[in-house]
Structures are given as structure tokens and as C-alpha cells.
FIGUMAR-844665 format. One line per field, with one value per residue: residue number from 0; residue in one letter; x, y negated, z negated of N, C-alpha, C in turn. Coordinates in steps of 0.1 Angstrom, whole numbers, plus 2048, in hexadecimal, padded with zeros to 3 digits. Each point is the difference from the previous one (the first is absolute). Example, Ala and Ser with C-alpha at 12.3 -4.5 7.8 and 13.67 -1.06 7.14 Angstrom:
<atoms>
k = c(0; 1)
r = c(a; s)
n.X = c(884; 7FC)
n.Y = c(839; 7F5)
n.Z = c(7B2; 807)
ca.X = c(7F7; 809)
ca.Y = c(7F4; 7F5)
ca.Z = c(800; 800)
c.X = c(809; 7F8)
c.Y = c(7F4; 7F5)
c.Z = c(800; 7F8)
</atoms>
This chain:
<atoms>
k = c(0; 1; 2; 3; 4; 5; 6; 7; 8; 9; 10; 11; 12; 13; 14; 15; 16; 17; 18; 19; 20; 21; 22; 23; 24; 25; 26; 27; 28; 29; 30; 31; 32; 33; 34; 35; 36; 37; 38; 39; 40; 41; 42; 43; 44; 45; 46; 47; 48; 49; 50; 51; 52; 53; 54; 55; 56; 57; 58; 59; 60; 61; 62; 63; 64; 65; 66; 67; 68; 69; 70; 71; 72; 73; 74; 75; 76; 77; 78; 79; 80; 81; 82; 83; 84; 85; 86; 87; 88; 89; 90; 91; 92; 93; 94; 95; 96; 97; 98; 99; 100; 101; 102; 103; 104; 105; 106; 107; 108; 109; 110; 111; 112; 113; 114; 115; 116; 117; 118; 119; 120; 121; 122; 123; 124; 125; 126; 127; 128; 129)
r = c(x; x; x; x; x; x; x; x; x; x; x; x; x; x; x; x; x; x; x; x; x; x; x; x; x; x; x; x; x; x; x; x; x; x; x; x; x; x; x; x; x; x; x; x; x; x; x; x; x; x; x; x; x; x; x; x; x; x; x; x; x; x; x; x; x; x; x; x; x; x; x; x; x; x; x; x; x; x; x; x; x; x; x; x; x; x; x; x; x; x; x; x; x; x; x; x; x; x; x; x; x; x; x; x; x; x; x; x; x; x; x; x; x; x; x; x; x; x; x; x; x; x; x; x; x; x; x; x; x; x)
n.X = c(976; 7FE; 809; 7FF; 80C; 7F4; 804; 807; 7FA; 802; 7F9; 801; 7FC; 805; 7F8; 809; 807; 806; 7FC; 807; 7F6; 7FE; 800; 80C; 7FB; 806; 803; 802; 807; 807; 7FF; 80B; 7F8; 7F2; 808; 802; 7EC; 7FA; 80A; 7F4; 7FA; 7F6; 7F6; 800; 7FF; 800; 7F6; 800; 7FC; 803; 7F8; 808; 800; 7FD; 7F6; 7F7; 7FE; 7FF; 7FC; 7FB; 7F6; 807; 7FD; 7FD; 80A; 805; 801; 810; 80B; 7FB; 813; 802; 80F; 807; 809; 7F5; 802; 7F8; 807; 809; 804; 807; 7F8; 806; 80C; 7F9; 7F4; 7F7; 7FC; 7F6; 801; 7F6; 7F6; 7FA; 801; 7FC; 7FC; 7F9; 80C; 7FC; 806; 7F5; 803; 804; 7F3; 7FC; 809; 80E; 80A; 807; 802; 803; 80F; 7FC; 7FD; 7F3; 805; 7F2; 7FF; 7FA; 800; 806; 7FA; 805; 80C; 7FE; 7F3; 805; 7FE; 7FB)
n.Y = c(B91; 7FA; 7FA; 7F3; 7FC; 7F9; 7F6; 7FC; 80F; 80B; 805; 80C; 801; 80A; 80B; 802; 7F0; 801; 7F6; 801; 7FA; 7F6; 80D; 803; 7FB; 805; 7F8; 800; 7F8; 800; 80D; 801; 7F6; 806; 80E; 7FD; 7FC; 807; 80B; 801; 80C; 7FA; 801; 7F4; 803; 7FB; 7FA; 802; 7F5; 7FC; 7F8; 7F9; 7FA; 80F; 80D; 80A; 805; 810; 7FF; 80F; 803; 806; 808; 7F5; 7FE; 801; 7F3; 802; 7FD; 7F8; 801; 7F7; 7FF; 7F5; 7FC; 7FD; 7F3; 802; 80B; 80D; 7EC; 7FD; 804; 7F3; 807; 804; 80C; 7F5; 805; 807; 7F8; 80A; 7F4; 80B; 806; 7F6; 80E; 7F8; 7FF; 7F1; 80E; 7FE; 7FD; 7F2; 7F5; 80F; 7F4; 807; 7F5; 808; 80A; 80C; 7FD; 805; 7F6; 80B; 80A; 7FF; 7F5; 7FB; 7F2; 802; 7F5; 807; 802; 7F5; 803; 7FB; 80F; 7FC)
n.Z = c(27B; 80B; 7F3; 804; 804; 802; 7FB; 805; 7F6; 7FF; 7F9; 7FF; 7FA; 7FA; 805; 7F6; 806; 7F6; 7F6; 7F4; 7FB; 806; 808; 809; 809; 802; 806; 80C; 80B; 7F4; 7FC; 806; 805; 802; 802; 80F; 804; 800; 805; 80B; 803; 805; 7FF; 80D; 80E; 802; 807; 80C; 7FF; 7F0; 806; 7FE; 810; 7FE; 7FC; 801; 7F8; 805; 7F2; 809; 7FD; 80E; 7F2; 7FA; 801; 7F2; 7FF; 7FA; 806; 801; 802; 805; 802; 7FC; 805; 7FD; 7FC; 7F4; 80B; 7F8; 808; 7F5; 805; 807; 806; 7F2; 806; 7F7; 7F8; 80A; 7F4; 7FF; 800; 802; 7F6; 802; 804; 7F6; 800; 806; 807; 809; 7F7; 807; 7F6; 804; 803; 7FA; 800; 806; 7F6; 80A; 805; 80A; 7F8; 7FA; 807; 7FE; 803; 7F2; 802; 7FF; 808; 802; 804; 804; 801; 807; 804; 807)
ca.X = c(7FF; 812; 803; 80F; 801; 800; 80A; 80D; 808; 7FB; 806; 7F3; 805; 7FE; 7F3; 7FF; 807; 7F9; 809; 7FC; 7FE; 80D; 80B; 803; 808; 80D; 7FF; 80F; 7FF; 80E; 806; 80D; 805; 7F9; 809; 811; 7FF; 7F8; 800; 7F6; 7F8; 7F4; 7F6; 7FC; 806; 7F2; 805; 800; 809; 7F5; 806; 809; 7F6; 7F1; 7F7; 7F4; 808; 7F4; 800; 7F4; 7FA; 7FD; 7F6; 7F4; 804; 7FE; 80B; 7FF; 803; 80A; 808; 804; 807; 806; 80D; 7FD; 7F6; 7FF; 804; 80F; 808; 809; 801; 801; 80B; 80D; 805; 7FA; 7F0; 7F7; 7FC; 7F5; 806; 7F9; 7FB; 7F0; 7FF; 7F1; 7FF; 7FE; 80A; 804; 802; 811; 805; 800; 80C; 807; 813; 804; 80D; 805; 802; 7FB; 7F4; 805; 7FB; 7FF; 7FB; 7F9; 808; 808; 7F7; 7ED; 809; 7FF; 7F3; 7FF; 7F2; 7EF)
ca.Y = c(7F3; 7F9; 7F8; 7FA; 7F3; 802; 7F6; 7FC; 80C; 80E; 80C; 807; 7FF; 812; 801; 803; 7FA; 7FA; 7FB; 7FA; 7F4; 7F9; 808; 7FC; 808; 7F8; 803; 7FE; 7FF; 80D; 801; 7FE; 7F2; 7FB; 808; 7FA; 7F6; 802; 808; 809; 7FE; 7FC; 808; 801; 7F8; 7F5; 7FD; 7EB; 7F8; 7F2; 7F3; 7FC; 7F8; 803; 808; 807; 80A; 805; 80F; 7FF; 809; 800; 807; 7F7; 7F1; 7F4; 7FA; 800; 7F0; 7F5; 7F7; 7F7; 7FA; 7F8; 7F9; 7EF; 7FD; 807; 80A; 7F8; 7FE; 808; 80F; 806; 7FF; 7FB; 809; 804; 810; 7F6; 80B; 7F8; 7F6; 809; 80E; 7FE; 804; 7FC; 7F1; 806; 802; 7FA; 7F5; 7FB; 7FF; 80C; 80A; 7F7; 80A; 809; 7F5; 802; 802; 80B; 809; 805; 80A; 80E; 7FB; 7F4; 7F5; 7FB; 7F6; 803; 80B; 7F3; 7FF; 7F4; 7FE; 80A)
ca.Z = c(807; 809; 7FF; 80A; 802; 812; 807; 7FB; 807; 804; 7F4; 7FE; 7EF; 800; 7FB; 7F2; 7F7; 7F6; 7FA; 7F5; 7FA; 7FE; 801; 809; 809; 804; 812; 808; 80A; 800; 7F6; 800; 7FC; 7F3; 7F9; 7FA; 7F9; 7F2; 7F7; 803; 80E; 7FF; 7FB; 809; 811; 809; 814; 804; 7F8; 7FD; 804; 7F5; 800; 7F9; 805; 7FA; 7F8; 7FC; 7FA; 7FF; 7FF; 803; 801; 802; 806; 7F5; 7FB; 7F3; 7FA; 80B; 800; 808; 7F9; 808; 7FC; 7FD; 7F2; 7F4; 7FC; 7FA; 80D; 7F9; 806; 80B; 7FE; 7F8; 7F9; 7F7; 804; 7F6; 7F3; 7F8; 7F7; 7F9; 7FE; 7FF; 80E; 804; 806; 80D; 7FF; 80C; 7FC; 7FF; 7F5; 7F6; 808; 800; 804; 7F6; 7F6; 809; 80E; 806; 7FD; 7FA; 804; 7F6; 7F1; 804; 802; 7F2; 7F8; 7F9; 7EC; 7F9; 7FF; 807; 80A; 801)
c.X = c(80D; 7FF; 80D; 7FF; 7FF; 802; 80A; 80F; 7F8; 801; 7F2; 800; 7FC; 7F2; 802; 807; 7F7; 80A; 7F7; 803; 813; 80C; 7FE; 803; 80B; 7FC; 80B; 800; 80C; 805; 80E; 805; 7FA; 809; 80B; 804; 7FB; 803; 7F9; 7FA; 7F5; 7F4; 7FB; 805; 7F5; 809; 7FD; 80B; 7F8; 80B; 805; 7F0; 7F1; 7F9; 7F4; 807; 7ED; 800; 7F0; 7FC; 7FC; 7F4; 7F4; 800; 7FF; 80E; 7FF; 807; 808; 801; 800; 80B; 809; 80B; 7FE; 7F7; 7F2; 808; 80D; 809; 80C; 803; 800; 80D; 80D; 808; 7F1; 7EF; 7F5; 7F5; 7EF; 807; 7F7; 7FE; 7EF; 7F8; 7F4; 801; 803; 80E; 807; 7FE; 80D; 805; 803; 812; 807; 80E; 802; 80B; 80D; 806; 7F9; 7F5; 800; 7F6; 7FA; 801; 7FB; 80D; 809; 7F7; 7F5; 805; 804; 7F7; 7F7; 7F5; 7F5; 7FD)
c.Y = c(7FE; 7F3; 7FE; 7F1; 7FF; 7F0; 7F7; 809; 80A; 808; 807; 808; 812; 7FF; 805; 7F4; 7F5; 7F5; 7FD; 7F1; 7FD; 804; 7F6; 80C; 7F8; 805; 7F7; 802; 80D; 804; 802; 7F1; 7FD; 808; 7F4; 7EE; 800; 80F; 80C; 803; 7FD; 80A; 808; 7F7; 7F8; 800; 7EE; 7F6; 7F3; 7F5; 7F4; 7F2; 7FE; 802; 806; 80D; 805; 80F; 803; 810; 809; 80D; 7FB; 7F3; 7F6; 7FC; 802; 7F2; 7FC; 7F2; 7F6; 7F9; 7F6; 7F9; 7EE; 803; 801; 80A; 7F6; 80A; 808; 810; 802; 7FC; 801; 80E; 808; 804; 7F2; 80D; 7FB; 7F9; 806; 811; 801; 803; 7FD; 7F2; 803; 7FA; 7F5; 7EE; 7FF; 800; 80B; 806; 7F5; 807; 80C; 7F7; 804; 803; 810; 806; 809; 80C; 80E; 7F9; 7F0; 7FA; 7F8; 7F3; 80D; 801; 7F3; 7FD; 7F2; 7FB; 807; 809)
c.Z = c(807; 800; 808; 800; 813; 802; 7F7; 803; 801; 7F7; 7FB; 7F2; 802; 7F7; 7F3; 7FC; 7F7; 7F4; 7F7; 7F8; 800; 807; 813; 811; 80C; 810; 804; 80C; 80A; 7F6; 7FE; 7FC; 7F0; 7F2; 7FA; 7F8; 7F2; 7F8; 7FC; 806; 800; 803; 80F; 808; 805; 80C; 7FB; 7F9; 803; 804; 7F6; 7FF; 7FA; 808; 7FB; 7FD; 7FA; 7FD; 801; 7FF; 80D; 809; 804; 808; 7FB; 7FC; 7F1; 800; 810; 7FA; 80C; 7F8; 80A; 7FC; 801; 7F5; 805; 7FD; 7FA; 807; 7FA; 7FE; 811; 806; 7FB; 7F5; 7FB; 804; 800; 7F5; 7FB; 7EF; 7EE; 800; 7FF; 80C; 803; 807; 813; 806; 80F; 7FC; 7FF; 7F0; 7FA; 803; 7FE; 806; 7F5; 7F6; 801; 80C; 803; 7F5; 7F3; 804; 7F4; 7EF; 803; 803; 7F0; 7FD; 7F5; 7F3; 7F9; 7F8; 803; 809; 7FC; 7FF)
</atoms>
């Protein structure tokens, strides 16, 4: 199957990549910046660049031309305004991937400046949430 993300950015996933329950893939806009901020290099390079303002962000199947999940995300409420500006990711507010994910309420700020790339978000290791 060619899976890709065809809007928001650009990234076409290798025809053997795969992940397991829980595990993460890291993508990046450069990997030299993403190195010297976080420590490692990331999994893979995307093209484009997501607008701070909010956009459609779509990961799709596109063997068949099926969407597997589109985002529309935004920097006004519902979404949390608190992730825009000031440093911080916007993170799902759950590991519950049956929930639908293009909902504002399912997303909250990271609990972090920049994020936490390649693992959940430190709210989760609280047990606090969903």
C-alpha cells in the first residue's frame, strides 16, 4: 500500500514501513535542526510546512484514494489557543485511538516547551488522562 500524508505536508511512508502498538515515528521538516534540538535524528523528512494559523493535515491511503485520518486543526478555540505561539505541540489529550481524532476536544498543549518527539507527552505518565 502508499501510504502518505498528501496535505498539510508531503511525506510518502517506504513500502515496508511499519510500527508497532504504541511505538512512534518521528518526521521533521530538517533533520539538522531537529538533531540539535532534540538530540536525534528523526525517522524521516517531509516537504511543506504547516501553518502556525491551522490547516487540513491528511494521511491517506493512496493506493485507493482513501483517507485514513484528516486533521483540520486551528489556533482559536475550541482548539487550545495555548499551543499557539508560545513554544508548545498540539498533543492528542488520549492514547485512545478510537476516539475521533479531528475533534478540538481530543487535543490539548503539550506539557512541554517544543514538544515531546518519539514518546507520548509527560501528561499521560501522570495518569491523569484518558
Amino acid at each position: 500500500r502508499d501510504i502518505a500524508f498528501t496535505s498539510g505536508i508531503d511525506y510518502e511512508f517506504a513500502d515496508n514501513a511499519s510500527l508497532q502498538s504504541g511505538a512512534f515515528l518521528v518526521l521533521a521538516s530538517n533533520t539538522d535542526s531537529f538533531n540539535v534540538r532534540y538530540g536525534f535524528e528523526p525517522d524521516g523528512v517531509y516537504s511543506g510546512k504547516l501553518k502556525n494559523s491551522g490547516e487540513k493535515i491528511t494521511l491517506e491511503d493512496v493506493s485507493i484514494s482513501a483517507d485514513i485520518c484528516v486533521i483540520t486543526y486551528s489556533d482559536t478555540e475550541p482548539w487550545p489557543v495555548a499551543a499557539d505561539g508560545y513554544g508548545f505541540s498540539l498533543v492528542p489529550s488520549s492514547v485512545d485511538w478510537s476516539i475521533d481524532q479531528s475533534k478540538a476536544e481530543n487535543w490539548m498543549k503539550s506539557s512541554t516547551i517544543h514538544g515531546s518527539p518519539g514518546r507520548h507527552d509527560a501528561a499521560f505518565n501522570s495518569g491523569d488522562l484518558k
